[in-house]
TINU-476613 format. One record per residue: residue number from 0; x, y, z of N, C-alpha, C, O in turn; residue in one letter. Coordinates in steps of 0.02 Angstrom, whole numbers, plus 50000, padded with zeros to 5 digits. Layout:
N
[atom NUM, [X, Y, Z], [X, Y, Z], [X, Y, Z], [X, Y, Z], "A"]
...
This chain:
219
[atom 0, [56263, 56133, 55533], [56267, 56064, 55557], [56323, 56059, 55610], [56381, 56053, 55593], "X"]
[atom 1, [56304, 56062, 55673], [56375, 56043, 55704], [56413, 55976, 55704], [56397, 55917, 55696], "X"]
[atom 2, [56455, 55998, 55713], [56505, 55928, 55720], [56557, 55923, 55764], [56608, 55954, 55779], "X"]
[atom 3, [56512, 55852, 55788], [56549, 55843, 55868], [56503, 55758, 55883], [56489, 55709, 55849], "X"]
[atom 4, [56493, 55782, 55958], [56456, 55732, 55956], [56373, 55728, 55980], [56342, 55682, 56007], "X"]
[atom 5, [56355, 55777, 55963], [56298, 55812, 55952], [56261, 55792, 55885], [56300, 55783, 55837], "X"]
[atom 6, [56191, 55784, 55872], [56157, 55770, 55827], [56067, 55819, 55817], [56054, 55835, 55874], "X"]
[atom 7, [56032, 55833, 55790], [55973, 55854, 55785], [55952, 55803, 55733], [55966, 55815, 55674], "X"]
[atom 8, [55919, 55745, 55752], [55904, 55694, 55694], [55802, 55702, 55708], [55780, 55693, 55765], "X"]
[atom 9, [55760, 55716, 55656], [55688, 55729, 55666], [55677, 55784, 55721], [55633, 55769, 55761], "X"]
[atom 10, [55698, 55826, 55729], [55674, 55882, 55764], [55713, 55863, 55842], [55701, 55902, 55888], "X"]
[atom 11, [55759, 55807, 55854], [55766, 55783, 55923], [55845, 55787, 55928], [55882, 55779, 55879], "X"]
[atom 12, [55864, 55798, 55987], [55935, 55787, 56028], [55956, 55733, 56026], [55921, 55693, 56057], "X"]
[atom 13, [56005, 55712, 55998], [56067, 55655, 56014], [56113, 55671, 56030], [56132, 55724, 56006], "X"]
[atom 14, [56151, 55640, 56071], [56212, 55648, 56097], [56247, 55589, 56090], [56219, 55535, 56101], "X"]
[atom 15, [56332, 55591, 56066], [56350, 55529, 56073], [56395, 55522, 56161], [56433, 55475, 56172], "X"]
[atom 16, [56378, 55580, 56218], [56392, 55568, 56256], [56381, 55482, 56291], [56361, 55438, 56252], "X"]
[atom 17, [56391, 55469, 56342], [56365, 55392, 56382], [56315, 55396, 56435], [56270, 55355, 56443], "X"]
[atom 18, [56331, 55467, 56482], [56264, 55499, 56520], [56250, 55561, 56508], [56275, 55596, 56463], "X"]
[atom 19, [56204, 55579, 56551], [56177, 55639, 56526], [56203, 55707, 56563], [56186, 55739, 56612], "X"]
[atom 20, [56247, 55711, 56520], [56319, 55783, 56528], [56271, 55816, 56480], [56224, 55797, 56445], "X"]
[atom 21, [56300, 55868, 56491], [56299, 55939, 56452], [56319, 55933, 56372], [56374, 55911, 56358], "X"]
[atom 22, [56276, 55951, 56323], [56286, 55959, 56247], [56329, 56011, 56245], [56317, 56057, 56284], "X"]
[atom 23, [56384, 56015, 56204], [56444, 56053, 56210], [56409, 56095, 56133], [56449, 56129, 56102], "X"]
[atom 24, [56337, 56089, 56106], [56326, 56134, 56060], [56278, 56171, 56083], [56276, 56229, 56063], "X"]
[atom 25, [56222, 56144, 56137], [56184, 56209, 56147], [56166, 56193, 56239], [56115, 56195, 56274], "X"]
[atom 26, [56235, 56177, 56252], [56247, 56202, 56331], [56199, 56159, 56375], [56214, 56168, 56434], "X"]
[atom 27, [56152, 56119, 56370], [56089, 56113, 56405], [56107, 56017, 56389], [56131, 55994, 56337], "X"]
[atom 28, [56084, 55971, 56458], [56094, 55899, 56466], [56021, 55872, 56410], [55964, 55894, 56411], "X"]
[atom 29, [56054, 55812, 56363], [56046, 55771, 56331], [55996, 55737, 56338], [56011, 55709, 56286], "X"]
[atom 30, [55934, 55703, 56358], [55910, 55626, 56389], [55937, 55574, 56317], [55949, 55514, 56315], "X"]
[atom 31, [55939, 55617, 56275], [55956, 55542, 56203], [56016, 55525, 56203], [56051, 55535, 56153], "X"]
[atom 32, [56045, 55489, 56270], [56102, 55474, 56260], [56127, 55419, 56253], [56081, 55378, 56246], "X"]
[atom 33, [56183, 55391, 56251], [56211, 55295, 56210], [56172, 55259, 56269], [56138, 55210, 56254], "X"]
[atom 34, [56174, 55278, 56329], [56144, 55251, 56393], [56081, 55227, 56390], [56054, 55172, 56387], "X"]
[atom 35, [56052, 55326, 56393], [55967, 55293, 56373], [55934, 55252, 56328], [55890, 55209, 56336], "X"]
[atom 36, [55978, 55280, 56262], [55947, 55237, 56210], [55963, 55173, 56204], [55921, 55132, 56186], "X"]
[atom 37, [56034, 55154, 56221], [56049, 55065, 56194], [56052, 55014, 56259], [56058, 54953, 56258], "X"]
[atom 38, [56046, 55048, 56303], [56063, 55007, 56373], [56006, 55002, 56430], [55992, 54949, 56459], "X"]
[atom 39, [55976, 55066, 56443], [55944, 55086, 56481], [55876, 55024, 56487], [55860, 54988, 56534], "X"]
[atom 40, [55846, 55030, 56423], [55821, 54964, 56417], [55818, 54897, 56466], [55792, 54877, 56519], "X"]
[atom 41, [55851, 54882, 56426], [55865, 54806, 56444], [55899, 54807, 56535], [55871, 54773, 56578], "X"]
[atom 42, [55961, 54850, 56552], [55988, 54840, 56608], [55923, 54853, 56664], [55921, 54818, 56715], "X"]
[atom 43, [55856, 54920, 56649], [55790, 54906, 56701], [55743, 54849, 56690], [55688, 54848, 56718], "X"]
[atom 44, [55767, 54797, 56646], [55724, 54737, 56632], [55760, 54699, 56675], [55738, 54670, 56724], "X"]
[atom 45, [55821, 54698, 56653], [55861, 54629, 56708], [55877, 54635, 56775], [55914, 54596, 56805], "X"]
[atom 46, [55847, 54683, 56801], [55868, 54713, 56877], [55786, 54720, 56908], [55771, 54725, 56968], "X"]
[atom 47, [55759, 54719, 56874], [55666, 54715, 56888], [55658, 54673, 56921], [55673, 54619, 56895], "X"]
[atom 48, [55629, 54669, 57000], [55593, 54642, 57047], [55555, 54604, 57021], [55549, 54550, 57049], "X"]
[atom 49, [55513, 54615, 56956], [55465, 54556, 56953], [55501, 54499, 56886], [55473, 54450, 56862], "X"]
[atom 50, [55569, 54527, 56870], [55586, 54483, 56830], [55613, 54413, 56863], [55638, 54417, 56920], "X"]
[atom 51, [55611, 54357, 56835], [55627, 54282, 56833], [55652, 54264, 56793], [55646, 54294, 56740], "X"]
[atom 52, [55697, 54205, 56800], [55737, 54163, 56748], [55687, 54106, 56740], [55661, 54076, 56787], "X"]
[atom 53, [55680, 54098, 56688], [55637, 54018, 56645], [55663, 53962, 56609], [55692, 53971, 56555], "X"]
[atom 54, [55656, 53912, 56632], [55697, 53861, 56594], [55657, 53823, 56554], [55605, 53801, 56579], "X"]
[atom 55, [55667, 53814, 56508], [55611, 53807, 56446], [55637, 53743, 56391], [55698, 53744, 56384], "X"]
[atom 56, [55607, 53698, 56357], [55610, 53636, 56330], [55593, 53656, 56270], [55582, 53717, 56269], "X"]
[atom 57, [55583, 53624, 56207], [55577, 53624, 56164], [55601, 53610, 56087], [55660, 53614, 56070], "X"]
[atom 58, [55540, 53592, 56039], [55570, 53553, 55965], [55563, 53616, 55930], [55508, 53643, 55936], "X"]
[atom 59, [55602, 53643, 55897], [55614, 53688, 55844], [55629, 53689, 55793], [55690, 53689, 55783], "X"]
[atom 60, [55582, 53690, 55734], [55599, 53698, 55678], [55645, 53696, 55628], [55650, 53757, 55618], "X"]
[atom 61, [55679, 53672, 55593], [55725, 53699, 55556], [55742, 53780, 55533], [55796, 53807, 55545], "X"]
[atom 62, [55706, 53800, 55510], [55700, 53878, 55490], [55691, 53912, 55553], [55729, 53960, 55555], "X"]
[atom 63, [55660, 53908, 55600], [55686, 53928, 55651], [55740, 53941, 55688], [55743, 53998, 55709], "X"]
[atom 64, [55804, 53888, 55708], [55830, 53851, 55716], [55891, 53904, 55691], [55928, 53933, 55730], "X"]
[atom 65, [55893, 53908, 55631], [55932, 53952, 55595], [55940, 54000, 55584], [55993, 54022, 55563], "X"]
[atom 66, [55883, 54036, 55597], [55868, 54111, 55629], [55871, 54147, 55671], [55881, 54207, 55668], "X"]
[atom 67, [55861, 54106, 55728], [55862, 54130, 55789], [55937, 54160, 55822], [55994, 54138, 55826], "X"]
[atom 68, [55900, 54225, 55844], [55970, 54256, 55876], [55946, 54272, 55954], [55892, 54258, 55979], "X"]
[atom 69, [56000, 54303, 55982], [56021, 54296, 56042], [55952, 54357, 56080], [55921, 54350, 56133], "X"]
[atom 70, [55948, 54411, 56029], [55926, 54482, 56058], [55842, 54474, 56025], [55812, 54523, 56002], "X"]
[atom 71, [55820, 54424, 56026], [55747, 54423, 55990], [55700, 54384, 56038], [55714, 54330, 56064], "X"]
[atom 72, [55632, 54423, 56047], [55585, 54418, 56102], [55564, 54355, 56048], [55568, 54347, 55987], "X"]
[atom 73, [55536, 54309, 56114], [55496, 54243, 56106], [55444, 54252, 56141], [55459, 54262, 56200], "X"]
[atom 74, [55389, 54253, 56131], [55329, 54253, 56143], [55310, 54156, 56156], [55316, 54112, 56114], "X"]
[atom 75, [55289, 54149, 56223], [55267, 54085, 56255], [55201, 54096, 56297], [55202, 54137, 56343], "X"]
[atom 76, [55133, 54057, 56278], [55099, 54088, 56298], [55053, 54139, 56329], [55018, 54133, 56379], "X"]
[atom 77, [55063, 54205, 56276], [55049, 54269, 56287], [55107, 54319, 56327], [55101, 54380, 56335], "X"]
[atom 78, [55166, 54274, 56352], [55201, 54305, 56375], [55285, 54314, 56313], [55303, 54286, 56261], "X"]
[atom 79, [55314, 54369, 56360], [55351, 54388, 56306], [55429, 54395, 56350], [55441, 54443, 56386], "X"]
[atom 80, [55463, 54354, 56342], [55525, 54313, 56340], [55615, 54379, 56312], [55617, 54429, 56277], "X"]
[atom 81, [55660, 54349, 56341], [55727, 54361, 56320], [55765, 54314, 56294], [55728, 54266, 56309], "X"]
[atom 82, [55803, 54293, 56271], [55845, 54243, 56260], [55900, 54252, 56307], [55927, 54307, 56298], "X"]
[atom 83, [55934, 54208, 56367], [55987, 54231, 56401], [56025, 54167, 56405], [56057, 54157, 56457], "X"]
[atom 84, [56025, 54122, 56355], [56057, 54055, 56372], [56040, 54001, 56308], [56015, 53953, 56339], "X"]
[atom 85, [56041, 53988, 56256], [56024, 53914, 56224], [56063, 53870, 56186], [56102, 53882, 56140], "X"]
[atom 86, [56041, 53806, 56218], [56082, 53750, 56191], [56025, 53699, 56158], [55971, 53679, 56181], "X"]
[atom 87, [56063, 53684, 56083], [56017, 53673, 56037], [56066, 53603, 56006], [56126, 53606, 55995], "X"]
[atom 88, [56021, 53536, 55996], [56038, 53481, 55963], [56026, 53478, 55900], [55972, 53454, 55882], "X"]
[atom 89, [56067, 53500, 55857], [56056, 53519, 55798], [56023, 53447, 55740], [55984, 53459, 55694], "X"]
[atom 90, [56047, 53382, 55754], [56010, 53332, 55747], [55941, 53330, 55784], [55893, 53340, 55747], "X"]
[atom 91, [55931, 53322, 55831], [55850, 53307, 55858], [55798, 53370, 55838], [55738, 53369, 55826], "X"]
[atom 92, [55836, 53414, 55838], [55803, 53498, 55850], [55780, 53521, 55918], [55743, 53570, 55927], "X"]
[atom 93, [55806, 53478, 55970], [55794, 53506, 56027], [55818, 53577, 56040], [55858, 53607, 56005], "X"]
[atom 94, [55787, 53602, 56097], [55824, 53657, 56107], [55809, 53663, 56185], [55751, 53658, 56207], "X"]
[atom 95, [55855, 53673, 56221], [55862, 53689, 56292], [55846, 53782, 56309], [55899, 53812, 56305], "X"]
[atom 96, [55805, 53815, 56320], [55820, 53885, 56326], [55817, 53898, 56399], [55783, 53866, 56440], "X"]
[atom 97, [55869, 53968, 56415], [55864, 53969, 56492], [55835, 54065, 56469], [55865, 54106, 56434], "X"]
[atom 98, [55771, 54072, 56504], [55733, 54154, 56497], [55741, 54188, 56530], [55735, 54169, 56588], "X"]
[atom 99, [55762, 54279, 56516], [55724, 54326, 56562], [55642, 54328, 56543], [55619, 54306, 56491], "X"]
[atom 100, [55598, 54364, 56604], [55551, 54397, 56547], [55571, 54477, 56525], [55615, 54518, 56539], "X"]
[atom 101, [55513, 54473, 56480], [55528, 54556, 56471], [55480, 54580, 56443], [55444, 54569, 56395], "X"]
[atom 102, [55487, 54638, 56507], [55461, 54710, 56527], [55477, 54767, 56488], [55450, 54822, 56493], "X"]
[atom 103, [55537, 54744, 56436], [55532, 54795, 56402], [55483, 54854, 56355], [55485, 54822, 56302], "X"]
[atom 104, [55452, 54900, 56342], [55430, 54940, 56301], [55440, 54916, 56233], [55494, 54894, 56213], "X"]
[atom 105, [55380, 54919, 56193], [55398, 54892, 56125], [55368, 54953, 56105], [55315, 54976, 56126], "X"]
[atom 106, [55424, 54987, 56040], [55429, 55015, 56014], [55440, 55044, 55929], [55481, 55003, 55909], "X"]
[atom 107, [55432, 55068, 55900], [55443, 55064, 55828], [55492, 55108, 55801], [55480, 55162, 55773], "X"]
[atom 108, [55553, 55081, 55812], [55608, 55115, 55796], [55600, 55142, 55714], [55602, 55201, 55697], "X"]
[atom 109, [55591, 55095, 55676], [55625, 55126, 55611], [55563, 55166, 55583], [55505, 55159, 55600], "X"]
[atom 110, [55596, 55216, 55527], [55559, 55251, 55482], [55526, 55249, 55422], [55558, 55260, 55370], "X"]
[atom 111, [55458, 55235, 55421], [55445, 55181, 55329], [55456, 55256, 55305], [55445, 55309, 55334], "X"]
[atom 112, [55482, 55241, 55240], [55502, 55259, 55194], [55436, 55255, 55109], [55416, 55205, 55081], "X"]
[atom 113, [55425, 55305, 55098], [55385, 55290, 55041], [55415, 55348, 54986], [55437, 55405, 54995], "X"]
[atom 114, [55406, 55306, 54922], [55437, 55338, 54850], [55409, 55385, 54841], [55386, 55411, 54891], "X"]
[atom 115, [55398, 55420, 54770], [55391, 55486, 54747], [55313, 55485, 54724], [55292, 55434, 54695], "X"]
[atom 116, [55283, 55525, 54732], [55200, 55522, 54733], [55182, 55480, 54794], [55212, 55462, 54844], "X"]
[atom 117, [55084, 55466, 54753], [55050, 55450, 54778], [55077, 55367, 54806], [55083, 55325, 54761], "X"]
[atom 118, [55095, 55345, 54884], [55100, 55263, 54876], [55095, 55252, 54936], [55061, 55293, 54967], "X"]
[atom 119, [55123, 55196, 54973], [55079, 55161, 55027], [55131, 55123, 55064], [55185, 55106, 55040], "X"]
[atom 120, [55119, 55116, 55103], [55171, 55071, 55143], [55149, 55049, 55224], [55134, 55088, 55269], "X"]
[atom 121, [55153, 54984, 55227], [55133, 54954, 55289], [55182, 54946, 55331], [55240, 54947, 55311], "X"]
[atom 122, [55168, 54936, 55398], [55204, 54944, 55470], [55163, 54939, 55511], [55105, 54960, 55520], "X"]
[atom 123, [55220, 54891, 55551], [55162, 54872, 55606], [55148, 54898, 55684], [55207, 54910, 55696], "X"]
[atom 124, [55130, 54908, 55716], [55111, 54941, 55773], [55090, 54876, 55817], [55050, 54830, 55807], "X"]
[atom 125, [55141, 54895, 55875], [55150, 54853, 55910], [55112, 54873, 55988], [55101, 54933, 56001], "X"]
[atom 126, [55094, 54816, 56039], [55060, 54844, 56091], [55114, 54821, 56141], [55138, 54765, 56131], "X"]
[atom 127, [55134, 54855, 56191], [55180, 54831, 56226], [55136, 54793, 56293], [55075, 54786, 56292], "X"]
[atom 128, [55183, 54770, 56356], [55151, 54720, 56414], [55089, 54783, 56449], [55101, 54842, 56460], "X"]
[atom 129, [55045, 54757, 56458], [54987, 54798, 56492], [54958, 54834, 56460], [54915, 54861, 56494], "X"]
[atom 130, [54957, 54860, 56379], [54936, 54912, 56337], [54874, 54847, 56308], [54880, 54790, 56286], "X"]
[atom 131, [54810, 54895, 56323], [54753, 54880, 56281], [54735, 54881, 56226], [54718, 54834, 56191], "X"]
[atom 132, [54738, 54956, 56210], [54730, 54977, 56145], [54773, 55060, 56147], [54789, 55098, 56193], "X"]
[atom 133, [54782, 55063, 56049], [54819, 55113, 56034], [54766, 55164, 55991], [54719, 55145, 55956], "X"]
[atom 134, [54778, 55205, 55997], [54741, 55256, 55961], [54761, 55308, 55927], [54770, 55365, 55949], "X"]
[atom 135, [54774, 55270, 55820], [54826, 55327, 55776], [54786, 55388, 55753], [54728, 55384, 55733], "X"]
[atom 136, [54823, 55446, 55757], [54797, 55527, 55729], [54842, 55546, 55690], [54897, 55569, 55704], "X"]
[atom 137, [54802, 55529, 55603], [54851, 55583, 55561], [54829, 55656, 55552], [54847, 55689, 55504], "X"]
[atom 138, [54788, 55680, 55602], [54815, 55743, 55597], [54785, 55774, 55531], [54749, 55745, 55491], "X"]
[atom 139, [54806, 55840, 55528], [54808, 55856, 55470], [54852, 55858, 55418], [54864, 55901, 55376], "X"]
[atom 140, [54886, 55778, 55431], [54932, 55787, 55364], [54905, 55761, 55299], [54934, 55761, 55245], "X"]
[atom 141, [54839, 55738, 55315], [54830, 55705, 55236], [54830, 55629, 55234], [54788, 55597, 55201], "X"]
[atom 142, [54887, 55599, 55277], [54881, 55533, 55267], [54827, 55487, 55295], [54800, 55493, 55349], "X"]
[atom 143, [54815, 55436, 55246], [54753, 55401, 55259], [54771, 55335, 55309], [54824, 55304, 55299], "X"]
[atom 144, [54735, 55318, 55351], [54769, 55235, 55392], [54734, 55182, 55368], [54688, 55205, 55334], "X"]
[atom 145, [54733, 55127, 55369], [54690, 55075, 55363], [54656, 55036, 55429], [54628, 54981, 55434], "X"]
[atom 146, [54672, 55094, 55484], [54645, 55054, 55518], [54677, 55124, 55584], [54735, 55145, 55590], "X"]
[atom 147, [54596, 55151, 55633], [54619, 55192, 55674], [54641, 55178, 55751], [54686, 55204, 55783], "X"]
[atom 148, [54608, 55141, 55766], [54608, 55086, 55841], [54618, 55011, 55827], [54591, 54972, 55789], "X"]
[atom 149, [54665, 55007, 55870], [54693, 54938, 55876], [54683, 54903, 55945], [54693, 54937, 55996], "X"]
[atom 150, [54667, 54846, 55950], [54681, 54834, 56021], [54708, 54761, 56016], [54692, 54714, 56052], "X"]
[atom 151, [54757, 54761, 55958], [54816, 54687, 55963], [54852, 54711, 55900], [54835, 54757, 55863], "X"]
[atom 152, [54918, 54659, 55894], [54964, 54695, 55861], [54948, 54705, 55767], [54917, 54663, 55734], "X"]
[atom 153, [54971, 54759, 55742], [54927, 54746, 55702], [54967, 54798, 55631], [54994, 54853, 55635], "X"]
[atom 154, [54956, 54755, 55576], [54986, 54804, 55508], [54958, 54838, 55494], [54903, 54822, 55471], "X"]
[atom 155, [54978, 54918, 55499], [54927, 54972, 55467], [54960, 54985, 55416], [55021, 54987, 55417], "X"]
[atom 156, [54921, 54998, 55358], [54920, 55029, 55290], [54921, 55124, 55292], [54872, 55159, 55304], "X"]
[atom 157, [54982, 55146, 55280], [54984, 55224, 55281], [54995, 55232, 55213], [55041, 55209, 55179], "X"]
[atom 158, [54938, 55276, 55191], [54957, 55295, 55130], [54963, 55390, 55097], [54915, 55426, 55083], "X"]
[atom 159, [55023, 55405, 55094], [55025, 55468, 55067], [54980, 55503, 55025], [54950, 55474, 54980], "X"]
[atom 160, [54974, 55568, 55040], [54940, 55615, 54969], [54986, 55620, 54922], [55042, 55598, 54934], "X"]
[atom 161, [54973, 55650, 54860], [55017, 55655, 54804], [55056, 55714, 54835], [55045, 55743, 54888], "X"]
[atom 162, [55143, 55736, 54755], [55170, 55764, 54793], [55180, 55804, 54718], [55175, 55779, 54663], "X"]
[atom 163, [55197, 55877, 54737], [55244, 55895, 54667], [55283, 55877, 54652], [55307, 55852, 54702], "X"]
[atom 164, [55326, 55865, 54599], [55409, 55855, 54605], [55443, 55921, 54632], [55436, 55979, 54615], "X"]
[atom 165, [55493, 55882, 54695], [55530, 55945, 54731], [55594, 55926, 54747], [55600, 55878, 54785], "X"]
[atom 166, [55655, 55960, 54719], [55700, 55949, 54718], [55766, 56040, 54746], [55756, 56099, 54758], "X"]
[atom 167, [55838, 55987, 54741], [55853, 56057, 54771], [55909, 56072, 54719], [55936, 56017, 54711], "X"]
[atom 168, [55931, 56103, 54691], [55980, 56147, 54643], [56047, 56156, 54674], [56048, 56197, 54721], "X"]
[atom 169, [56091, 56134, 54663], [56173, 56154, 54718], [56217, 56177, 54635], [56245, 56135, 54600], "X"]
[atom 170, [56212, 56236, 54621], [56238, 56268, 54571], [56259, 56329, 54559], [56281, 56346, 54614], "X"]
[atom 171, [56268, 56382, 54516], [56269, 56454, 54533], [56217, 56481, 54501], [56219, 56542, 54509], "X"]
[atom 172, [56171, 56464, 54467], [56117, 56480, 54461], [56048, 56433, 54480], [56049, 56376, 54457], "X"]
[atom 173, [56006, 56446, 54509], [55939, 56416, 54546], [55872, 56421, 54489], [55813, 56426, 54504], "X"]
[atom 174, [55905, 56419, 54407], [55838, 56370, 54359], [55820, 56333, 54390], [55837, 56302, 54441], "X"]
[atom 175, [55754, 56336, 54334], [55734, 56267, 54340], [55743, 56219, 54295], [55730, 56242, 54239], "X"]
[atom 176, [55765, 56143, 54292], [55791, 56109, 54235], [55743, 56054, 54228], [55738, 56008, 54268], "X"]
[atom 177, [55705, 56063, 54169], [55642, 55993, 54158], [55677, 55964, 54096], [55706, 56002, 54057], "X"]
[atom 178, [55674, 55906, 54086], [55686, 55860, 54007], [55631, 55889, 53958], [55580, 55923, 53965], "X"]
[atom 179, [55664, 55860, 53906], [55612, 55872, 53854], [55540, 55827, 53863], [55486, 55831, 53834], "X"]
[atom 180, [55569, 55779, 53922], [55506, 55722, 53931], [55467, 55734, 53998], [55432, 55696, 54031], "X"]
[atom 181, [55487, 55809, 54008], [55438, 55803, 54088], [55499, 55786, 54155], [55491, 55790, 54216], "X"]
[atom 182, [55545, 55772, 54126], [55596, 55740, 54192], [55602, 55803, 54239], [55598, 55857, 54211], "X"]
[atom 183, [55612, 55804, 54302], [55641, 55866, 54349], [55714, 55818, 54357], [55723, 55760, 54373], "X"]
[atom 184, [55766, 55877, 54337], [55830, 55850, 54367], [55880, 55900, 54401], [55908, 55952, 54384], "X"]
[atom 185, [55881, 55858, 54458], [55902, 55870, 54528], [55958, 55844, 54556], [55985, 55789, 54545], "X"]
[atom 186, [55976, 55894, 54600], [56054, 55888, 54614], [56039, 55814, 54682], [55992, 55775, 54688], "X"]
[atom 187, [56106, 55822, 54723], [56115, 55746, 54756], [56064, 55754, 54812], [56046, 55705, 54843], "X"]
[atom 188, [56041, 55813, 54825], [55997, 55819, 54874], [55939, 55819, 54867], [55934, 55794, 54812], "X"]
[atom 189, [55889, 55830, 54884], [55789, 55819, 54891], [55793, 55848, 54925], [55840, 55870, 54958], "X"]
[atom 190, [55715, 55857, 54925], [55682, 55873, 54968], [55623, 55829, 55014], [55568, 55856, 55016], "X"]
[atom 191, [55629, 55782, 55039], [55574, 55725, 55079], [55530, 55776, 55111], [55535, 55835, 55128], "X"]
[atom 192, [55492, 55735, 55113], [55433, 55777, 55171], [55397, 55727, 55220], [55361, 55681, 55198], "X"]
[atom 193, [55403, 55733, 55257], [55398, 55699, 55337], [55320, 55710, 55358], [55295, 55766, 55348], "X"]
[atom 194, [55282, 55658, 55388], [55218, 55647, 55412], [55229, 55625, 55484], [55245, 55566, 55495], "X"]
[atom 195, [55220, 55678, 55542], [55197, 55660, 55600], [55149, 55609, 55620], [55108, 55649, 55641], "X"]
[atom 196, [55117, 55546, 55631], [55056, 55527, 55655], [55068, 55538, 55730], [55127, 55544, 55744], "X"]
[atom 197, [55029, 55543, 55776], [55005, 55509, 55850], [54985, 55456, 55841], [54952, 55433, 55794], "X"]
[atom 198, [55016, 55422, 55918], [54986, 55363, 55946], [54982, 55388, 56004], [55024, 55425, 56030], "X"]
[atom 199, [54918, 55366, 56033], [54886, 55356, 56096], [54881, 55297, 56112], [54833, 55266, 56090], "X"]
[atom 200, [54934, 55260, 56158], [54913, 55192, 56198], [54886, 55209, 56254], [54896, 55264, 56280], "X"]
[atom 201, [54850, 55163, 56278], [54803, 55147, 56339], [54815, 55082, 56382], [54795, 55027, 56361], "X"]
[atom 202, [54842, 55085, 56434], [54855, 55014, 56485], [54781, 54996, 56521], [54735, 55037, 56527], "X"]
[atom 203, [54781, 54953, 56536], [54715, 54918, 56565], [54709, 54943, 56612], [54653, 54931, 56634], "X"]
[atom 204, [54750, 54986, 56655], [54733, 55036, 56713], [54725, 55120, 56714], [54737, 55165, 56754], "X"]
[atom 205, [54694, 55111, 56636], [54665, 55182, 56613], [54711, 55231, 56595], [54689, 55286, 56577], "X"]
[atom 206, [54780, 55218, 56596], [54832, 55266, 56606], [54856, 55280, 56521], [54856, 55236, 56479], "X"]
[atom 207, [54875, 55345, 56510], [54876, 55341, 56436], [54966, 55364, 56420], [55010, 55376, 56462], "X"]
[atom 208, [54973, 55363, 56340], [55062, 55372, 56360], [55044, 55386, 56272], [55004, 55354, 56238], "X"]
[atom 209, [55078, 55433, 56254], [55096, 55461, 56183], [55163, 55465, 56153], [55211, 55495, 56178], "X"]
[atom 210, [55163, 55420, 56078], [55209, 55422, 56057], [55204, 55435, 55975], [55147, 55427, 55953], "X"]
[atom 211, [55237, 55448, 55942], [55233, 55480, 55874], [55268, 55439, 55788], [55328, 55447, 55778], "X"]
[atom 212, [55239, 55412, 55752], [55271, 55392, 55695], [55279, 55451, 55659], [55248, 55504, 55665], "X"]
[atom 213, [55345, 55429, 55605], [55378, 55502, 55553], [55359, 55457, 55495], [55386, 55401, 55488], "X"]
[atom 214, [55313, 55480, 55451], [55326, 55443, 55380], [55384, 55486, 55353], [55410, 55536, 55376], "X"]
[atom 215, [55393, 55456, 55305], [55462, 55508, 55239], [55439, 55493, 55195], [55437, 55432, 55187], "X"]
[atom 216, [55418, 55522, 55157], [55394, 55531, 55070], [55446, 55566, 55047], [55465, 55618, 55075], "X"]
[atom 217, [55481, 55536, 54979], [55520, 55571, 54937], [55491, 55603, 54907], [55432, 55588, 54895], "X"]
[atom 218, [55514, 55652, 54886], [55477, 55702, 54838], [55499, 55714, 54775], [55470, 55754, 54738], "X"]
């Protein structure tokens, strides 16, 4: 494991460099860097030629109202919004908003997570600005989808195959230790096992772009 500011997190390069310098663990420049990943974003949305500021009216909800944060896309007639400004009458429920749009890439950062055996877990798959439809491939891992083509945003159901119990031993001897009841007991570590899917999106100008979900099944 090195330690620095270097990372191998899912098979991929992180760097906690800011640009893309040289990894001081295996010599060769970064693209996963604080830049690309947390900034890069948003600073080619707000500097975008076809972006505009929107000044926008509106009665909002209570529960809304109270939720709402600064960094969360608003969707206004099919279009999809920044927050860069709001002033809100907390008696009337007005709300004054001043918009970027955004061009950003929508993406599915986090990793569902599913327990030990056979189980299931939904996540949603998102279509970003100009994407038609997506097209998921599990591959040969086994996992089943509830759904293979999408062409709007949409909850898919992934559900794992069964698993052995698999665990890892940190001791001076490598038994094996079962209960009298069937239990496997295991030291602080596991063993997870990770499910690649593909996605294939498609933009309305035929153009295609591949990106990949990780399930994690505990084991």
């Amino acid at each position: 494991m090195p330690f620095g500011q270097d990372l191998v997190y899912n098979g991929a390069d992180y760097t906690l460099n800011f640009g893309w310098d040289n990894s001081s663990f295996n010599l060769l420049p970064v693209n996963r860097n604080i830049f690309n990943t947390y900034y890069f974003n948003y600073l080619a949305n707000l500097y975008s030629d076809k972006n505009r500021i929107v000044y926008c009216k509106g009665l909002f909800p209570t529960a809304i109202l109270t939720s709402l944060k600064l960094n969360d896309r608003l969707i206004i007639r099919d279009k999809r919004y920044i927050i860069n400004e709001i002033k809100t009458n907390v008696n009337t429920g007005e709300v004054d908003l001043v918009l970027l749009l955004d061009f950003r890439p929508l993406r599915n950062g986090a990793k569902p997570i599913i327990g030990k055996g056979i189980g299931s877990v939904t996540f949603p798959i998102m279509l970003g600005n100009g994407m038609k439809s997506a097209t998921l491939d599990p591959g040969t891992t086994g996992v089943t989808l509830s759904a293979l083509t999408i062409t709007q945003d949409t909850d898919i159901t992934f559900t794992t195959p069964s698993l052995t119990p698999s665990y890892t031993l940190i001791a001076e001897n490598s038994d094996d230790i079962i209960t009298d009841f069937g239990q496997y007991i295991r030291s602080e570590e596991n063993n997870p096992v990770s499910y690649d899917i593909g996605i294939q999106y498609e933009y309305t100008d035929g153009s295609l772009e591949n990106d990949t979900i990780t399930l994690i099944q505990e084991a």
